[in-house]
C-alpha positions as CSV (number, residue, x, y, z in Angstrom):
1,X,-54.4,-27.9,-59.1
2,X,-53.7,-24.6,-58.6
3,X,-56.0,-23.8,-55.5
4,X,-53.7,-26.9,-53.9
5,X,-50.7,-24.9,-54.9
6,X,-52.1,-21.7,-53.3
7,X,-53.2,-23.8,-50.1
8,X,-50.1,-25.6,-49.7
9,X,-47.9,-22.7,-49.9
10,X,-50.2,-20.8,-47.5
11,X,-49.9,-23.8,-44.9
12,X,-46.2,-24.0,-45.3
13,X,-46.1,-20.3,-44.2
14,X,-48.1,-20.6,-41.7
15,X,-46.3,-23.6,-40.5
16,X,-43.4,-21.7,-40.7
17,X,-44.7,-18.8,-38.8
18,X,-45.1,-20.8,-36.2
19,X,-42.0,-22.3,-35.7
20,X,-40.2,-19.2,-35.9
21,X,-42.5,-18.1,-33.7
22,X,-42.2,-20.8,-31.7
23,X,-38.2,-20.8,-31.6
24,X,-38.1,-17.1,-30.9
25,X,-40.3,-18.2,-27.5
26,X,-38.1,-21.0,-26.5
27,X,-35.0,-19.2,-26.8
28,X,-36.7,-16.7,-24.2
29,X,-37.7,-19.2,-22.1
30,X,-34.9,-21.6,-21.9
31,X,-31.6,-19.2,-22.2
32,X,-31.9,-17.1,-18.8
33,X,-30.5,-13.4,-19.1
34,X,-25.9,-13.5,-18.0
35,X,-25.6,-13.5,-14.3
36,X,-24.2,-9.9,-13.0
37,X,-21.3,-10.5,-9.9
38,X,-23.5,-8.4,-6.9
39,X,-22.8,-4.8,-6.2
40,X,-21.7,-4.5,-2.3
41,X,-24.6,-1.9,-1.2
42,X,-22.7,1.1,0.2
43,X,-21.1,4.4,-0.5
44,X,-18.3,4.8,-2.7
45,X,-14.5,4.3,-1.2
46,X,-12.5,6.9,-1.0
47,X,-8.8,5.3,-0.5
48,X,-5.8,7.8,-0.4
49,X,-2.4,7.0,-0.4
50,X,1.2,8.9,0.3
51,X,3.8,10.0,-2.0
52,X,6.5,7.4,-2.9
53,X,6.4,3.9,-4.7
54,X,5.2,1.1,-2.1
55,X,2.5,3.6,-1.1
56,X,1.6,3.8,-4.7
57,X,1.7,-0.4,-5.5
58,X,-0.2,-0.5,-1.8
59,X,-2.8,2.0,-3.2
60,X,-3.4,-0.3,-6.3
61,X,-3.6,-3.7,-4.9
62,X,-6.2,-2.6,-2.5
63,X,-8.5,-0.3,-5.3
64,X,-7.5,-3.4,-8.1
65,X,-8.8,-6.3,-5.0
66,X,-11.7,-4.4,-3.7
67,X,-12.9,-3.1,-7.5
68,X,-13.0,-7.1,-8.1
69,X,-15.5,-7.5,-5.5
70,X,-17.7,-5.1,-7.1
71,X,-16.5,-2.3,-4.6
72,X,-16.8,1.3,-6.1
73,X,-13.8,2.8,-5.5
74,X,-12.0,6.3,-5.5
75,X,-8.4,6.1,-5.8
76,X,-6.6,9.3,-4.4
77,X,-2.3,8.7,-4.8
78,X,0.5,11.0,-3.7
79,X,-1.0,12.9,-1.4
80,X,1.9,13.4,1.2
81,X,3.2,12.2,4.3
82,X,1.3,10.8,7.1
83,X,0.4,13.6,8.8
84,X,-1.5,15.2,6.0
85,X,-3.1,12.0,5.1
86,X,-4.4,11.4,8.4
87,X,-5.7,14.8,8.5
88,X,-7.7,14.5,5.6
89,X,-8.8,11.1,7.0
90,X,-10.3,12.7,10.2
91,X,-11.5,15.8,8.3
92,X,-13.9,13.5,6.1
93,X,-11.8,14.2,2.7
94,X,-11.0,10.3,2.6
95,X,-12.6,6.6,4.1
96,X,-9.0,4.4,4.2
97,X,-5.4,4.4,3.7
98,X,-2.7,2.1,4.4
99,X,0.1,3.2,7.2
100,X,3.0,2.2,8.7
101,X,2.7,1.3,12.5
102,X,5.7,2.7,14.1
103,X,5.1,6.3,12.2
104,X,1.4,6.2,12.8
105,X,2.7,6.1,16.9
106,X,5.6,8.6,16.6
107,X,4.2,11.3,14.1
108,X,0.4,11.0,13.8
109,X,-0.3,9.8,17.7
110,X,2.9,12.2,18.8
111,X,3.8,8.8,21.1
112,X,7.5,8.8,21.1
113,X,7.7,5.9,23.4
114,X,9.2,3.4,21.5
115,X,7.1,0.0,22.4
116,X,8.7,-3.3,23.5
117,X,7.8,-5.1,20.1
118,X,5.6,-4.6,17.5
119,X,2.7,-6.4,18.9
120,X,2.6,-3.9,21.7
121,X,3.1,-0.9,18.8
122,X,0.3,-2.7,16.7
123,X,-2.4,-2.0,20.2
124,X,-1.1,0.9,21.0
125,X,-1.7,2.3,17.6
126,X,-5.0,0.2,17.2
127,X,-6.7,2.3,20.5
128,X,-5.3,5.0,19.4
129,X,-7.5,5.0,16.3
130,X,-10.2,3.4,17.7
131,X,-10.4,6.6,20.7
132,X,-10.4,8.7,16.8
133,X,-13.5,6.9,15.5
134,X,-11.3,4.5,12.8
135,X,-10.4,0.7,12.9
136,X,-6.8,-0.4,12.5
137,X,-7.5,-3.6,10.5
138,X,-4.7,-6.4,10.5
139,X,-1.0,-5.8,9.7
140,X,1.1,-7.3,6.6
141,X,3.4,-10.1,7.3
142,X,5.8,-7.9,5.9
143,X,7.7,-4.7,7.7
144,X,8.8,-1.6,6.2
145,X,10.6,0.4,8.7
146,X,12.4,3.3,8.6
147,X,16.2,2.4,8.8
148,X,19.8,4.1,8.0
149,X,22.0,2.8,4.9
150,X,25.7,3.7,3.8
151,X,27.8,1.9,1.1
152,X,29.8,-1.1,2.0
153,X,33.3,0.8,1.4
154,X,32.1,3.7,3.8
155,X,30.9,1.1,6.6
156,X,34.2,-0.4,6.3
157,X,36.3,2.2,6.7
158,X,34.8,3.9,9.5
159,X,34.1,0.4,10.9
160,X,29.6,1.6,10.7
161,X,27.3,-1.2,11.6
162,X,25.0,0.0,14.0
163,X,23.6,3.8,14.4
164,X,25.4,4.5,17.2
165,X,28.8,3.7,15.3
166,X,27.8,7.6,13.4
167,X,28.9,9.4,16.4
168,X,32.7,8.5,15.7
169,X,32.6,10.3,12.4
170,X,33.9,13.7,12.6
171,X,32.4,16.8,11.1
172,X,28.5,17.1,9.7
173,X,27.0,13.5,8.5
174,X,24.8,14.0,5.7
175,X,22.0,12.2,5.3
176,X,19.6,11.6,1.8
177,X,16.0,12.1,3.2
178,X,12.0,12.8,2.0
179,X,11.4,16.2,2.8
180,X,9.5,15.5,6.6
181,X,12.9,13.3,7.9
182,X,14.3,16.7,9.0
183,X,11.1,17.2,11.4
184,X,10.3,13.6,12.6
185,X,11.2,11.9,15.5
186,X,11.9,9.0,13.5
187,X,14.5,10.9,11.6
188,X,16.2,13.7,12.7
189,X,14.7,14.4,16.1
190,X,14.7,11.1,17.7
191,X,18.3,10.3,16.5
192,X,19.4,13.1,18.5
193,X,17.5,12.2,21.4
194,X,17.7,9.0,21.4
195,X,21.7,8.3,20.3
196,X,22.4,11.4,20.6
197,X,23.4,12.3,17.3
198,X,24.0,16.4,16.7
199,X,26.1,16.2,14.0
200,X,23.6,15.3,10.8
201,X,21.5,17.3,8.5
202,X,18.9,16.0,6.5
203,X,19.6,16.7,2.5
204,X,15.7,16.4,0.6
205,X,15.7,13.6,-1.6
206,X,12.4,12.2,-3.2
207,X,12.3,8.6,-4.3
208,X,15.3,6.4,-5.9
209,X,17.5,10.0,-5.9
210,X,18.3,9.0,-2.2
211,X,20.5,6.3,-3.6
212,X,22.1,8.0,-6.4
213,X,23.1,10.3,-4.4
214,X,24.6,7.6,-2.4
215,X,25.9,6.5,-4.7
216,X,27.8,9.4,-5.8
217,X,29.2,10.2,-2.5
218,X,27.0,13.4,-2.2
219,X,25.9,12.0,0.8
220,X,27.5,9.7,3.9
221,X,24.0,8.1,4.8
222,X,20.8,7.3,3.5
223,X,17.4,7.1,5.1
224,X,15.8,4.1,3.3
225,X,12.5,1.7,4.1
226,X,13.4,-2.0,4.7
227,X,11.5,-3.4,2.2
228,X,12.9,-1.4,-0.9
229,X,14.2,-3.4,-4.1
230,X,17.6,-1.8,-4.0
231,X,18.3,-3.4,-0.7
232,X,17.9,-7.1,-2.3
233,X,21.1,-7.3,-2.8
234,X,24.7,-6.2,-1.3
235,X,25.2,-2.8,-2.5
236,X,24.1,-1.1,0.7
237,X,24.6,-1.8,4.7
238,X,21.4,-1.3,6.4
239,X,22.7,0.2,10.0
240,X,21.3,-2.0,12.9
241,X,18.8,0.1,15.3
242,X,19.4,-1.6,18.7
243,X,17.6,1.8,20.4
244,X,14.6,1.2,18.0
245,X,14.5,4.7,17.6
246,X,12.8,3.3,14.3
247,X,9.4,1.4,15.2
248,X,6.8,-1.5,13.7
249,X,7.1,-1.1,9.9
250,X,4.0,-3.6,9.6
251,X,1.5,-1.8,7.8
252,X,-2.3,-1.9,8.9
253,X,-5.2,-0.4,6.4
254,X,-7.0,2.4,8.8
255,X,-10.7,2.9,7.6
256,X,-13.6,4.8,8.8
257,X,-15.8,3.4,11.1
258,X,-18.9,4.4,9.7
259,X,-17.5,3.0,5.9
260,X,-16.7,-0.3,8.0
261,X,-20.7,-0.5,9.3
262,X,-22.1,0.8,5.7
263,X,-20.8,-1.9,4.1
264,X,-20.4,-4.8,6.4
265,X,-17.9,-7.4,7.3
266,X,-17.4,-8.4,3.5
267,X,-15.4,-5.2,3.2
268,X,-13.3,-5.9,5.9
269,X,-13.0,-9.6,4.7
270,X,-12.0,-8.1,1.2
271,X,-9.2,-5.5,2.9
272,X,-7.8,-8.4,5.1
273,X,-7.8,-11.3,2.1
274,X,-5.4,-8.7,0.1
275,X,-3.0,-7.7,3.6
276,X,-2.3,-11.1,4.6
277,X,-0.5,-12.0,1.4
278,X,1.7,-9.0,1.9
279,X,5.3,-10.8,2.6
280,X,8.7,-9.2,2.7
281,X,9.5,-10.8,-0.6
282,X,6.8,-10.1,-2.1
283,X,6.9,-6.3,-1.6
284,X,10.7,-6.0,-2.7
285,X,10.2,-7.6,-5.4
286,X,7.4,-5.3,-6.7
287,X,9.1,-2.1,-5.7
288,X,11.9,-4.0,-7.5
289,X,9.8,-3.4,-10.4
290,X,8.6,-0.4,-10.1
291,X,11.8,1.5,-9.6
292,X,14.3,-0.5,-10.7
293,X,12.7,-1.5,-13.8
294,X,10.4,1.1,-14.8
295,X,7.1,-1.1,-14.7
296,X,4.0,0.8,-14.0
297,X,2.3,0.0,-10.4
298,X,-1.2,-0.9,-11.8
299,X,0.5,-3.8,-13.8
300,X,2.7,-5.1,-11.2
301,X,-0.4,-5.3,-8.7
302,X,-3.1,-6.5,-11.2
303,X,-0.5,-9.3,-12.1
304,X,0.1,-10.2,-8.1
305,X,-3.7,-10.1,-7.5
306,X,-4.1,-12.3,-10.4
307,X,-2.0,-14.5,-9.3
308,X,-3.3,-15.5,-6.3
309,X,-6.8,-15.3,-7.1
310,X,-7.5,-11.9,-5.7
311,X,-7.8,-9.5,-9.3
């Protein structure tokens, strides 16, 4: 009795043995390892962006988008104006960064021509890159031009709706401006050449502190892009440009050639699924958030990627 005792117990560990054994195989064989999303082959992107809000939101949708895809990406933000990111662009410190057509013409390309429409500004700037060694990829729907603003009491009573209407005003016209509007033909220069304007000065004023001061009456003008949120609704009067000393506010990622041929045409693909969704209202309403309600530009972008599929 007790050597069936011994030899049942010794089978029913055995037995046991086996099927833990067993299990342990099957499990391995049947449960494949978690599928990882491919890494694009390729050198790291090194994506720079200029100093004030849309710049900054721009900056993130495109590192936010292109991390998604399994992109390794650098994000450099605040760097400066155009000319100094396009100098670091052609001196090898950075592979991409989103610009504005018309300033890309007038202050990078020193082409003070102002083009029939902005198709013609969008090939005039995409050969000029292309002569530089970078590709001008497509433009947003949306346009962010350089344009004038006053207050709606001041445009009434010195009957102001057009640029051209600032020559009536006597005395120096002040204008709230970034720092490089005093030295760019679309700012100071051109309005003098182009409507003749030698009455204004440029007052610095970085970010939203161009419409305080506006709003204060520091100032009699404001030099504003199109697409802002504080232009939503009917606090300001955006002065018409029939001169269009102001060009193409489209912006049009410009990349590296040799990044474009390291990593393929999925990279472009990725850049250009992210641009086309770009719409006037979709940009006001995140600078909206950004500087009107204090929301940080990495949240705001990851929820419009999200949105539509891209984050």
């Amino acid at each position: 009795m007790g050597r069936c005792v011994l030899r049942l117990t010794a089978l029913s560990l055995a037995v046991g043995l086996l099927l833990v054994l067993g299990g342990c195989g099957g499990s391995d064989a049947d449960t494949p390892p978690p599928e990882r999303a491919p890494t694009p082959d390729g050198p790291p992107i090194r994506l720079g962006t200029k100093n004030f809000t849309e710049q900054t939101i721009l900056g993130e949708l495109y590192r936010q988008a292109l991390e998604a895809k399994g992109y390794d990406v650098v994000l450099k933000p605040d760097i400066g104006s155009s000319e100094i990111v396009h100098r670091a662009l052609r001196r090898g410190a950075l592979d991409m960064y989103p610009e504005y057509i018309g300033v890309l013409l007038s202050e990078v390309a020193q082409d003070t021509d102002r083009p029939p429409s902005d198709a013609a500004a969008y090939d005039a700037a995409k050969a000029f890159e292309r002569r530089n060694g970078f590709t001008l990829l497509a433009q947003t729907p949306f346009a962010d031009s350089n344009a004038l603003a006053v207050k709606p009491g001041f445009a009434r009573r010195h009957r102001v709706s057009t640029i051209a209407d600032l020559r009536r005003l006597k005395g120096t016209v002040k204008i709230a401006a970034l720092p490089e509007f005093a030295t760019r033909f679309e700012g100071i220069k051109g309005l003098r050449k182009v409507y003749g304007l030698r009455h204004l000065t440029a007052v610095d004023a970085e970010g939203s502190a161009r419409y305080s001061m506006l709003d204060g009456g520091e100032v009699d003008v404001a030099s504003v892009f199109t697409s802002e949120g504080q232009l939503a609704g009917q606090d300001y009067v955006v002065l018409e440009d029939p001169r269009r000393v102001f060009a193409s506010g489209h912006v049009a990622p410009v990349v590296d050639d040799d990044l474009l041929e390291a990593h393929g045409p999925g990279l472009q693909a990725a850049i250009d699924a992210v641009t086309r969704e770009l719409t006037t209202a979709a940009m006001r309403e995140m600078n909206g958030a950004v500087d009107l309600r204090k929301r940080r530009a990495a949240t705001v972008a990851a929820e419009f990627l999200r949105a539509r599929g891209l984050g």
